[in-house]
Backbone as a ProteinNet text record, in pm:
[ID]
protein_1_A
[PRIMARY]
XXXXXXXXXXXXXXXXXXXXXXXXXXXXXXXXXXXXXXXXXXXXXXXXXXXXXXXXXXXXXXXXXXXXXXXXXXXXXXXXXXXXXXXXXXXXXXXXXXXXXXXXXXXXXXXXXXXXXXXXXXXXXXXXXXXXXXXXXXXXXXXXXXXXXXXXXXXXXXXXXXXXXXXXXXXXXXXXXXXXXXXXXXXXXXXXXXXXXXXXXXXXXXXXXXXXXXXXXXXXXXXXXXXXXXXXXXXXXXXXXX
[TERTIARY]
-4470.3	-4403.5	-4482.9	-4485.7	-4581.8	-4488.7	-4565.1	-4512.4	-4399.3	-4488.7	-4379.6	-4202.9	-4260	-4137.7	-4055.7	-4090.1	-4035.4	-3956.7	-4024.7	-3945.9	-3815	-3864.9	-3752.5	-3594.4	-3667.7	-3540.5	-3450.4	-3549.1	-3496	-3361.5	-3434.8	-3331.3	-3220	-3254.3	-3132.7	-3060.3	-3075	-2969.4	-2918.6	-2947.3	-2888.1	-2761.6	-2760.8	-2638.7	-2580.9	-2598.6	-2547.9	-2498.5	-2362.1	-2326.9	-2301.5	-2327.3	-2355.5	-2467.6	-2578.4	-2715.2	-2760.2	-2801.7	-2894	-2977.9	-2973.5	-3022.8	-3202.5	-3298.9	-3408.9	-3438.9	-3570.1	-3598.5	-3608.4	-3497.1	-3492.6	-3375.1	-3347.4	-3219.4	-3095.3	-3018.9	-2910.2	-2779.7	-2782.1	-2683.5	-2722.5	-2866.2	-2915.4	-2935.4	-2963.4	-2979.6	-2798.8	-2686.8	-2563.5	-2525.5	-2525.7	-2544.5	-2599.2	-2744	-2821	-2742.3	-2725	-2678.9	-2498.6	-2446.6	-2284.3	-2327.9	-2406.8	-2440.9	-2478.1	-2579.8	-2626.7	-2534	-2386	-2297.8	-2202.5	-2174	-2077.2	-2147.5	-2266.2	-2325.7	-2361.1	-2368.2	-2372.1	-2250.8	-2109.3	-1961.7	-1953.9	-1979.1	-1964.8	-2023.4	-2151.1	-2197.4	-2137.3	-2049.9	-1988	-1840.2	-1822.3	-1699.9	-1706.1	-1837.6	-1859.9	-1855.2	-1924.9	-1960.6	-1863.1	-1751.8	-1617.3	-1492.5	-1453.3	-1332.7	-1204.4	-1189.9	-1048.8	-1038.7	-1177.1	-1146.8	-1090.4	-1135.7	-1094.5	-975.2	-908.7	-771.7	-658.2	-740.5	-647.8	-596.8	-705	-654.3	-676.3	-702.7	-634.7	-753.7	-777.7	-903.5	-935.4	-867.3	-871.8	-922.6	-855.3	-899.1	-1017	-1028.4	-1169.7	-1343	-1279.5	-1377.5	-1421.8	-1311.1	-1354.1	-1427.8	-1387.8	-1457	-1628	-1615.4	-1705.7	-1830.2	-1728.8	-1831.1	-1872	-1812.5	-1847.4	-1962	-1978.4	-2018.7	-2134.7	-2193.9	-2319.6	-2378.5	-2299	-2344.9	-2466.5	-2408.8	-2505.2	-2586.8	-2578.9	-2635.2	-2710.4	-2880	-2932.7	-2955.5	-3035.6	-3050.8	-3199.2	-3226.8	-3360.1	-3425	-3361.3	-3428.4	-3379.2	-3490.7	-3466	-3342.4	-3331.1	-3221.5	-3078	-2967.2	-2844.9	-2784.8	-2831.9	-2734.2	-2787.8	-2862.4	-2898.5	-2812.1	-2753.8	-2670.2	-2556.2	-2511.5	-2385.7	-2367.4	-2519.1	-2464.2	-2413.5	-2420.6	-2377	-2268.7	-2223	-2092.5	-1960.6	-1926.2	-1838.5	-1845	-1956.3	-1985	-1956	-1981.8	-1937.6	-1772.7	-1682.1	-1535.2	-1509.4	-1555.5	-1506.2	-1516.3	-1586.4	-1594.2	-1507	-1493.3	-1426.1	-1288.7	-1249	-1113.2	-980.4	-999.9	-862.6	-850.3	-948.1	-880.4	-871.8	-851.5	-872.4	-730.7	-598.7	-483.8	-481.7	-605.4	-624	-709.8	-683.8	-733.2	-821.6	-777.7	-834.4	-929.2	-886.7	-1007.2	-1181.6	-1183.5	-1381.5	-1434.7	-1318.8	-1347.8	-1322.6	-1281	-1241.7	-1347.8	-1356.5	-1530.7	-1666.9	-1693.7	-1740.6	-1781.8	-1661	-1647.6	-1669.1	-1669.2	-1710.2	-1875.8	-1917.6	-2048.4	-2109.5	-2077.5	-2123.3	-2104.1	-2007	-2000.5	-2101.7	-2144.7	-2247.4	-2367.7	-2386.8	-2556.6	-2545.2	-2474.3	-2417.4	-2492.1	-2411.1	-2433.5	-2577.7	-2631.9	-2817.1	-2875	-2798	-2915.3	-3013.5	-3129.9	-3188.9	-3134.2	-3191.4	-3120.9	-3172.6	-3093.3	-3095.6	-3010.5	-3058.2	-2925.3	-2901.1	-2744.6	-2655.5	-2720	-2671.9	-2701.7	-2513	-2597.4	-2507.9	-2442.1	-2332	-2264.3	-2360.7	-2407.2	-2452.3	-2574.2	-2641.6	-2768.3	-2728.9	-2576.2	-2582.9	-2522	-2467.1	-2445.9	-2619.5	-2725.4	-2847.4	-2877.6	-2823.9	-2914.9	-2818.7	-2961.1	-2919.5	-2824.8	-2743.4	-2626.9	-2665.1	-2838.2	-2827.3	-2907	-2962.7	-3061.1	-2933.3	-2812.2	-2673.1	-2736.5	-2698.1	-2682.6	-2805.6	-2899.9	-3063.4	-3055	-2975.1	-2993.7	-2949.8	-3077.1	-3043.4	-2998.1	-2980.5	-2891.2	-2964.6	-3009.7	-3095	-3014.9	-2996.2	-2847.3	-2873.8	-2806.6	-2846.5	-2816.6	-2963.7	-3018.5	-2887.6	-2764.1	-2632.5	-2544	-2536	-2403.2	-2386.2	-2284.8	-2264.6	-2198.5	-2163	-2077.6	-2023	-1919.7	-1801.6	-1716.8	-1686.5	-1610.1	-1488.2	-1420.8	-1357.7	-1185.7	-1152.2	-1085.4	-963.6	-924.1	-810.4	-784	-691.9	-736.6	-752.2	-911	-967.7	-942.5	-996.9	-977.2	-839.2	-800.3	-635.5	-605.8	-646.3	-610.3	-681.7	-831.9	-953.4	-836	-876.5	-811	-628.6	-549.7	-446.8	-484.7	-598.2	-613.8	-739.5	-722.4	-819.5	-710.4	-707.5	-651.8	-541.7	-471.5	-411.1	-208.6	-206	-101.5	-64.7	17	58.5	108.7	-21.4	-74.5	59.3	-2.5	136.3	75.5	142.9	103	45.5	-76	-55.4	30.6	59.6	143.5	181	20.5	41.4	-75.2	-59.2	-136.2	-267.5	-371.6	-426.6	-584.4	-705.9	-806.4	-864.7	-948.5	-985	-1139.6	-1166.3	-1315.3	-1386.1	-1445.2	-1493.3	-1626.8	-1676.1	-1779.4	-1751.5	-1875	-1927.4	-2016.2	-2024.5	-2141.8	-2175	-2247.4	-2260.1	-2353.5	-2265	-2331.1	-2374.7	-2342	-2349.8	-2314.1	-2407.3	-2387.9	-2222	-2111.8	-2007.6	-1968.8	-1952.7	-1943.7	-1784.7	-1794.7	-1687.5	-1650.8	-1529.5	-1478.7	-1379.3	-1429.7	-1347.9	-1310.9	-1168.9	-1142.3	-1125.7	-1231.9	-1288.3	-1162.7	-1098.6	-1029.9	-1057.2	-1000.8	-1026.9	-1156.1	-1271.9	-1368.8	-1443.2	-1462.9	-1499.9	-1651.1	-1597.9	-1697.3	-1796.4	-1769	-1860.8	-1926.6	-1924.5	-1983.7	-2065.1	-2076.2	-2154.8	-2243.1	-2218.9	-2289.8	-2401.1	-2378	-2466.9	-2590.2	-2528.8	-2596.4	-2683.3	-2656.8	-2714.3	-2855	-2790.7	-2907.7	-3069	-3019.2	-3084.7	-3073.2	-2936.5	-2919.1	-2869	-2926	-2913.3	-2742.2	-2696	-2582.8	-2476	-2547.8	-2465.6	-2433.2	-2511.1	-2555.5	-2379.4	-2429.1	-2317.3	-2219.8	-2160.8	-2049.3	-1988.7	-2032.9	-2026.5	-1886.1	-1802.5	-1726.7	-1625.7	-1616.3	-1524.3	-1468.3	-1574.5	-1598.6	-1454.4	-1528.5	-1446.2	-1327.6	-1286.4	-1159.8	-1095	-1147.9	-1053.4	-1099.5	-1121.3	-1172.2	-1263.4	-1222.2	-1363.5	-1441.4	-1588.3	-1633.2	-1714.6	-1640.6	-1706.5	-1621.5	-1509.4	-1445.7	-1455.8	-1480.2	-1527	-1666.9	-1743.2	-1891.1	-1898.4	-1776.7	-1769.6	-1715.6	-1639	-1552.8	-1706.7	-1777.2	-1876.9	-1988.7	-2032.7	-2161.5	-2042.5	-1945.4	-1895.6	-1851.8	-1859.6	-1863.2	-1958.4	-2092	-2234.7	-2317.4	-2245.4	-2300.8	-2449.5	-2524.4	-2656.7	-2731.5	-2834.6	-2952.1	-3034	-2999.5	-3078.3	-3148.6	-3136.1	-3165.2	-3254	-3271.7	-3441.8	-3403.9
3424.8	3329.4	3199.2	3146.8	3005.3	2908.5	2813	2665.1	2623.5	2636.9	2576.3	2670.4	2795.4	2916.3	2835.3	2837.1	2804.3	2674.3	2585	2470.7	2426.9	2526.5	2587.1	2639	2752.9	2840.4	2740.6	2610	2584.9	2458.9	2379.3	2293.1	2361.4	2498.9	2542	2578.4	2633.2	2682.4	2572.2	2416.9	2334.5	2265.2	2299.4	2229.6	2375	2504.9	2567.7	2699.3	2673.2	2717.2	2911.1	2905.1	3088.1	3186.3	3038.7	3125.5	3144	3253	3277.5	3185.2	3152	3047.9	3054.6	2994.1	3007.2	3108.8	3129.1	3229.2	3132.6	3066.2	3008	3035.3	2923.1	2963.8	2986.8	3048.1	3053.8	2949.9	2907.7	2801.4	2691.2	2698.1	2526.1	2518	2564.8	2531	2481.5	2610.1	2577.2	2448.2	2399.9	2214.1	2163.2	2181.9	2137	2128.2	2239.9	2195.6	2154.1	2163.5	2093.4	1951.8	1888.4	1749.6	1683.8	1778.8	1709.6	1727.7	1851.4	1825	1684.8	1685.6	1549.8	1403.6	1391.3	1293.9	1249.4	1366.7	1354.7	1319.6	1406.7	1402.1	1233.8	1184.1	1047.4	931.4	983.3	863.5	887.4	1030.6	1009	964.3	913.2	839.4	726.6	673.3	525.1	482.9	581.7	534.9	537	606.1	650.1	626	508.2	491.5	539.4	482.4	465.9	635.4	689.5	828.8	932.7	886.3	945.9	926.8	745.3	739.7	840.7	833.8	831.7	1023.9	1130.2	1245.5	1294.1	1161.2	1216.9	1277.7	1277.1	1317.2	1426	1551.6	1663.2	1742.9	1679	1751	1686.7	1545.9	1504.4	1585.4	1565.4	1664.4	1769	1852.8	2021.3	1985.8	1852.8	1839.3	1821	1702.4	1667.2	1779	1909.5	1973.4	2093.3	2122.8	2189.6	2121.2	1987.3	1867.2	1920.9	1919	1925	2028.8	2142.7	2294	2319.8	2209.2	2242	2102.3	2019.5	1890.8	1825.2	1893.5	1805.7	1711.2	1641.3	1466.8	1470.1	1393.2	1373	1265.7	1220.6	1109.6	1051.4	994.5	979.7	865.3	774.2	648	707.3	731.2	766.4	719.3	593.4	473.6	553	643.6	678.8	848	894.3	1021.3	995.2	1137.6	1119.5	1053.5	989.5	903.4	980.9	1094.3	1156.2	1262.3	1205.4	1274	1268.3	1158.1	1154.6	1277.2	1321.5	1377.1	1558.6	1609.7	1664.4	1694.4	1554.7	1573.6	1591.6	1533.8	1582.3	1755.1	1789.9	1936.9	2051.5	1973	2016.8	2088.4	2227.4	2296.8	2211.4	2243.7	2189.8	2037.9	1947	1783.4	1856.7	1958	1920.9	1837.2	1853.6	1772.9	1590.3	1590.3	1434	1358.2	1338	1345.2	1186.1	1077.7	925.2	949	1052.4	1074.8	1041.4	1136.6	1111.9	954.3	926.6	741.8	648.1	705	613.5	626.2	730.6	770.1	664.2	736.4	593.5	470	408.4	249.9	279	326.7	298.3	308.6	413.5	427.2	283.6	274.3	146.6	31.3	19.5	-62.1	-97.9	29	3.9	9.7	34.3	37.8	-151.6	-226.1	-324.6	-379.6	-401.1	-422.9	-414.7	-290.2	-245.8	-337.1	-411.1	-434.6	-542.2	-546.5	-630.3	-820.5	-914.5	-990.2	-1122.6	-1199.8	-1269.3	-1340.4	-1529.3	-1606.2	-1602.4	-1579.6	-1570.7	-1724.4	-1611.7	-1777	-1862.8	-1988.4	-2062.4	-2092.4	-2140.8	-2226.7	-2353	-2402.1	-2515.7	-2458.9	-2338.4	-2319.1	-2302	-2265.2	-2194.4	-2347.5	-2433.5	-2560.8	-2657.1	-2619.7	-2683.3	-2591.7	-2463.6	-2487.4	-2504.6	-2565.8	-2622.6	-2506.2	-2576.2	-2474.9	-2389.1	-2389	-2383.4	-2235.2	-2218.5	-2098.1	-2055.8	-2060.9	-2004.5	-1814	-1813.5	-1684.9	-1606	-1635.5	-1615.7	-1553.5	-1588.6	-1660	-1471.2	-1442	-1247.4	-1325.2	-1232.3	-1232.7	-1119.3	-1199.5	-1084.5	-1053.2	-915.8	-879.9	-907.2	-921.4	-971.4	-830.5	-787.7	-663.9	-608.8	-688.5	-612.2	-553.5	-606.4	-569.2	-433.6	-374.2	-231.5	-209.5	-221.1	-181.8	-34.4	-24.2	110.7	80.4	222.9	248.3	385.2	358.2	418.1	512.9	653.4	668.5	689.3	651.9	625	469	429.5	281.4	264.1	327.5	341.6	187.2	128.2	-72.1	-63.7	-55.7	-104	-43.4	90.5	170.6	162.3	138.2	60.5	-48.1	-166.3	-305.7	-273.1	-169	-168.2	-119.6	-55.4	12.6	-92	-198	-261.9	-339.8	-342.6	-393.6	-277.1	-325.4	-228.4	-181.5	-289.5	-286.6	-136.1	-135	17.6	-2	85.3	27.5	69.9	-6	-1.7	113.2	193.5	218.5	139.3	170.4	47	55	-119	-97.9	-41.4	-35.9	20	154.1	289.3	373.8	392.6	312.2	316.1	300.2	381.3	339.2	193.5	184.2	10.7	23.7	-83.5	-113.3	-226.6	-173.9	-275.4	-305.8	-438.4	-458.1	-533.3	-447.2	-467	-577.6	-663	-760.8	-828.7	-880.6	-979.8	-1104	-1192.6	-1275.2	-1406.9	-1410.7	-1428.8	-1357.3	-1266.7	-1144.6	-1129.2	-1129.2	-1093.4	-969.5	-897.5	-783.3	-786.5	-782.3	-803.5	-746.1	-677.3	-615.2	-673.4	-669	-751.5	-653	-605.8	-564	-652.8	-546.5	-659.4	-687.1	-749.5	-759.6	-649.9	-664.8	-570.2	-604.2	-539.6	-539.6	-614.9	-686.3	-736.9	-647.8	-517.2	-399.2	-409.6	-401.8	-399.4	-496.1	-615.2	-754.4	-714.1	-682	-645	-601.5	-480.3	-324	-369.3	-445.3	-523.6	-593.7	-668.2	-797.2	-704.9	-616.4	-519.7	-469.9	-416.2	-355.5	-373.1	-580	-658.3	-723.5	-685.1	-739.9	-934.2	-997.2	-1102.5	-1135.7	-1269.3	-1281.3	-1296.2	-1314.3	-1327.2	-1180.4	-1093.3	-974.9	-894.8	-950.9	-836.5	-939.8	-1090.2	-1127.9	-1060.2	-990.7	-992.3	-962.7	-825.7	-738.6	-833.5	-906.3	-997.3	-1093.5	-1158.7	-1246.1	-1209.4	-1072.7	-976	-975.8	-930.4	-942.5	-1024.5	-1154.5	-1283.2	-1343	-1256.5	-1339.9	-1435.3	-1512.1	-1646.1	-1551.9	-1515.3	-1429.2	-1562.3	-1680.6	-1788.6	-1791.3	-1736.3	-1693.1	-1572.8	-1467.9	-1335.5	-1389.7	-1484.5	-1475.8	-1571.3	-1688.2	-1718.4	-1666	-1568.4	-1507.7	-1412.8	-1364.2	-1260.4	-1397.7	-1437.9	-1557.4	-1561.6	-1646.8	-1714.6	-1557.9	-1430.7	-1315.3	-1280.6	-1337.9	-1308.9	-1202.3	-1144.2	-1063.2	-1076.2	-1234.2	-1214.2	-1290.4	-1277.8	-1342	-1453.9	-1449.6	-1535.7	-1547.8	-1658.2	-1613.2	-1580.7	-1540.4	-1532.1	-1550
2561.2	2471.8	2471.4	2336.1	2353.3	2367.1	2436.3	2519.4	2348.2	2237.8	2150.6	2126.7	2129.8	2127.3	2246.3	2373.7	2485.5	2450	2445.3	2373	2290.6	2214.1	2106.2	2120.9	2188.6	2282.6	2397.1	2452.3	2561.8	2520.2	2372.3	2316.8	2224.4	2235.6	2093.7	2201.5	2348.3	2473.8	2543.1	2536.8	2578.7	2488.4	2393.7	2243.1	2227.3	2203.3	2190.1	2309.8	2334.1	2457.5	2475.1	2332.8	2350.9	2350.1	2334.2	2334.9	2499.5	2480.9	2629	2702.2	2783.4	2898.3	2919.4	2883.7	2917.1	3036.2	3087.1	3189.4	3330.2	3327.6	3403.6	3517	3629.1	3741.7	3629.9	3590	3504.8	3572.3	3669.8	3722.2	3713.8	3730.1	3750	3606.5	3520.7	3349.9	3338.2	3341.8	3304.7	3355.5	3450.1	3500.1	3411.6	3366.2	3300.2	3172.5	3101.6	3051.9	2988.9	3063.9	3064.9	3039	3148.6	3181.2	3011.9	2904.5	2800.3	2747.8	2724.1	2641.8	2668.3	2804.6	2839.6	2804.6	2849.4	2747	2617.1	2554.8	2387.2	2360.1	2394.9	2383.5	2419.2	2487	2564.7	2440.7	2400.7	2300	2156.4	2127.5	2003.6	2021.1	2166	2189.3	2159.5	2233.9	2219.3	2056.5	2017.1	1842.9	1782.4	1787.9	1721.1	1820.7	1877.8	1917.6	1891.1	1718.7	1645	1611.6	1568.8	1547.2	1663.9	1770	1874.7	1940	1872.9	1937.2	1820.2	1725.5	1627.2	1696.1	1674.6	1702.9	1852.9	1932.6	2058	2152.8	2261.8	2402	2325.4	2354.1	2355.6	2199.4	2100.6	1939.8	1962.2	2024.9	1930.5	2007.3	2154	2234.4	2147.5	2135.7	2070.9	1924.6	1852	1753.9	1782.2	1906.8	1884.6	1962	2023	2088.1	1938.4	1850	1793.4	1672.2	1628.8	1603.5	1675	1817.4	1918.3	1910.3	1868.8	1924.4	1773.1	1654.3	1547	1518.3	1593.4	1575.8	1678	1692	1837.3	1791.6	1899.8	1931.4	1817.6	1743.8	1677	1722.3	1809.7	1885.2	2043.3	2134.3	2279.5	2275	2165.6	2178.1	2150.4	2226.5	2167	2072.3	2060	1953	1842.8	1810.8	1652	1645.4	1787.2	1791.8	1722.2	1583.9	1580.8	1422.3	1330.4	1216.2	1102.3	1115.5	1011.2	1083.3	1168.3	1204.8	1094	1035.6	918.2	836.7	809	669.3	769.7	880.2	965.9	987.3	1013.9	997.7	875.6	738.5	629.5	626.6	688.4	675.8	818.7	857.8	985.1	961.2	943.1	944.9	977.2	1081.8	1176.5	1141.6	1145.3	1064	906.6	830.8	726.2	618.4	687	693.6	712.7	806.7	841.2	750.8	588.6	526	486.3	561.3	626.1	726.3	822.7	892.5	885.4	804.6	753.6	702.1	655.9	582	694.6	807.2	953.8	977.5	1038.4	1090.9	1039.8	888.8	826.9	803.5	872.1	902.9	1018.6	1118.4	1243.4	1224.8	1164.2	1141.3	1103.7	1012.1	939.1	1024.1	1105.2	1205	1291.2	1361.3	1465.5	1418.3	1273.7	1201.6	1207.4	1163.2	1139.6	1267	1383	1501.2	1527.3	1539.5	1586.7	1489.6	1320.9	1259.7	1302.3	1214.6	1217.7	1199.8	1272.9	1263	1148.2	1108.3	1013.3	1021.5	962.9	947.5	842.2	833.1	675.5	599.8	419.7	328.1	347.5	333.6	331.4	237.3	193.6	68.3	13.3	115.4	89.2	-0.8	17.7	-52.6	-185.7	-206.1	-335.1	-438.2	-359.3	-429.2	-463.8	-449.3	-456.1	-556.6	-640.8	-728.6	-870.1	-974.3	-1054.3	-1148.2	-1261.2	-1317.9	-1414.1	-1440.1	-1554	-1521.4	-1399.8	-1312	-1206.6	-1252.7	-1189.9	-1218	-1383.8	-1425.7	-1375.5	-1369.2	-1348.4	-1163.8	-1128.9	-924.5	-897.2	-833.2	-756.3	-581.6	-523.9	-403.9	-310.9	-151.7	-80.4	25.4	37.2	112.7	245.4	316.6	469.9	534.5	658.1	684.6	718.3	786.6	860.7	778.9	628.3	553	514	519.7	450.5	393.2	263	190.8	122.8	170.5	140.6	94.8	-24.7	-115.9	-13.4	5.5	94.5	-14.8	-0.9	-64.9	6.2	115.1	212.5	259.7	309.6	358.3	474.5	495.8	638.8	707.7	657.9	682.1	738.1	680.2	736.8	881.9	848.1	959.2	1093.6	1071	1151.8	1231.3	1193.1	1142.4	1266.5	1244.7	1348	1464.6	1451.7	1574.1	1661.6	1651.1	1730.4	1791.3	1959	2085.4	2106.2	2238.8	2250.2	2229	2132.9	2083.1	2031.3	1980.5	1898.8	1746.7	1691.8	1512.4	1459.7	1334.8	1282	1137.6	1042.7	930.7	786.6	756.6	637.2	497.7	527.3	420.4	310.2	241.1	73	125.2	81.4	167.3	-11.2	-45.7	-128	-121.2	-198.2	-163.4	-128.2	-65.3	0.2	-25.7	-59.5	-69.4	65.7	119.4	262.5	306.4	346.5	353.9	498.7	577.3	710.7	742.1	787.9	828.6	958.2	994.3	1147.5	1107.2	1057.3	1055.3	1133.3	1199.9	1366.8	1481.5	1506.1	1599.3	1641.4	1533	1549.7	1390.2	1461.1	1303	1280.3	1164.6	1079.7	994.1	953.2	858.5	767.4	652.1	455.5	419.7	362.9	270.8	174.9	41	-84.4	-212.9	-223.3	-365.1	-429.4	-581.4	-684.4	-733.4	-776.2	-867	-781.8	-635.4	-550.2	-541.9	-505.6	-500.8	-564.5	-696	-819.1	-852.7	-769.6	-792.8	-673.2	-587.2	-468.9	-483.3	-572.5	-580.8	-666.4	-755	-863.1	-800.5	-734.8	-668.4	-587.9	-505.1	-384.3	-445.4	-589.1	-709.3	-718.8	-736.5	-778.5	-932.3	-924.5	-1083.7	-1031.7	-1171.5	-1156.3	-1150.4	-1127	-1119.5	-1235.1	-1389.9	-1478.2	-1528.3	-1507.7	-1532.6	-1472.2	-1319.7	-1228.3	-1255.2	-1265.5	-1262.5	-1381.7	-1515.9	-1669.7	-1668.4	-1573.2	-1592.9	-1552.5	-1439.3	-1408.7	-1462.3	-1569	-1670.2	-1765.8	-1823.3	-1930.7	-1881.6	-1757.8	-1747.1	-1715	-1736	-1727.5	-1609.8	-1485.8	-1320.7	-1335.7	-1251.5	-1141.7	-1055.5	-1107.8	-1014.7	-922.8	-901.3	-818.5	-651.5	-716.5	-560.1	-488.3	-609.1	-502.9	-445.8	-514.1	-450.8	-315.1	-312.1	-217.5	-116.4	-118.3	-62	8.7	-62.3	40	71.3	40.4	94.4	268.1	273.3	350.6	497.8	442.7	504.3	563.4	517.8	557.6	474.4	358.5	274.2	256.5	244.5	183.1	290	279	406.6	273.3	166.9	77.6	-58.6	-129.5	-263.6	-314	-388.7	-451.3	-630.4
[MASK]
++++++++++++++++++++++++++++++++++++++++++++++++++++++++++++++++++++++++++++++++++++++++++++++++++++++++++++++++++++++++++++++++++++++++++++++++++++++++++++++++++++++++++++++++++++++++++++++++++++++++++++++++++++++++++++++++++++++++++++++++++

């Protein structure tokens, strides 16, 4: 067998607990490998709290071991294990009833990309009062490296949002899609749920469409798109104008 075959065989028998054990001690591998499942299991705890309080030690384990058995590590850093775990619970049988689930997940995701990002000081208010009124409509927006914006079709936010400390959450009030944007704009990450059409002023700006361009729709429908924009500047949405 070549060193690469060997290789092969030896990472597909450490994630998957029904394949045959390398030609190796068969006890000292099964240590071997229990040990990489409880650690992988361990960093999709860390990454996913609320998902894990929400359905509990035990469902989320078996999730997250069946999650491992088809998902190795693509890299030596754990913080990158696990980002497309959401898209994983959306497909998952047994949550398929927990139907907020995958959009919880999500925001946690987006959370900790948030957190690892690159760092940057937010634009200020003050920058956006220096320029003149007339290069308003003209003015694009450079997103600051942390923000993430989600279109969420449960109201993961809310549900996020109760389940942080250790009180006992409450249900949200109105049970309706939420639109949410993630940021750290001073190494504190933060979660907005965006108004109405909030989104779509984002999504624009994110584009690179200028600002008269993406305010247009808000315009049309009667809104001040001068308070949704303060409303994300003052969130940390952008790192700066251009």
């Amino acid at each position: 067998m070549s060193f690469e075959t060997t290789i092969a065989a030896f990472a597909a028998a450490l994630t998957g607990p029904g394949a045959p054990p390398p030609a190796l001690d068969p006890r000292g591998f099964a240590v071997y490998r229990n040990n990489v499942a409880v650690g992988l299991t361990k960093a999709l705890e860390a990454r996913y709290p609320v998902t894990r309080r929400l359905v509990g030690d035990g469902f989320f384990r078996a999730m997250a071991g069946a999650y491992i058995a088809g998902h190795k590590p693509q890299n030596a850093v754990l913080i990158h294990y696990g980002a497309d775990f959401p898209a994983f619970v959306a497909g998952f049988a047994p949550a398929a009833g927990l139907v907020y689930l995958p959009d919880v997940a999500t925001l946690e995701n987006a959370w900790l990309e948030a957190y690892h990002a690159a760092e940057a000081e937010p634009l200020a208010l003050a920058a956006l009062a220096e320029v003149a009124p007339e290069r308003l409509e003209s003015l694009r927006f450079v997103m600051h490296p942390a923000a993430r914006l989600l279109r969420l079709a449960e109201p993961a936010a809310s549900i996020w949002a109760a389940h942080q400390g250790e009180g006992e959450p409450a249900a949200p009030e109105v049970w309706a899609p939420e639109d949410a944007l993630v940021t750290r704009p001073h190494a504190d990450v933060r979660v907005r749920i965006l108004p109405p059409r909030g989104f779509d002023l984002l999504a624009a700006l994110a584009k690179g469409a200028p600002l008269g361009e993406a305010a247009a729709p808000l315009m049309a429908a009667g809104e001040d798109p001068g308070a949704h924009l303060v409303g994300l500047i003052e969130a940390g949405a952008f790192a700066a104008l251009a």
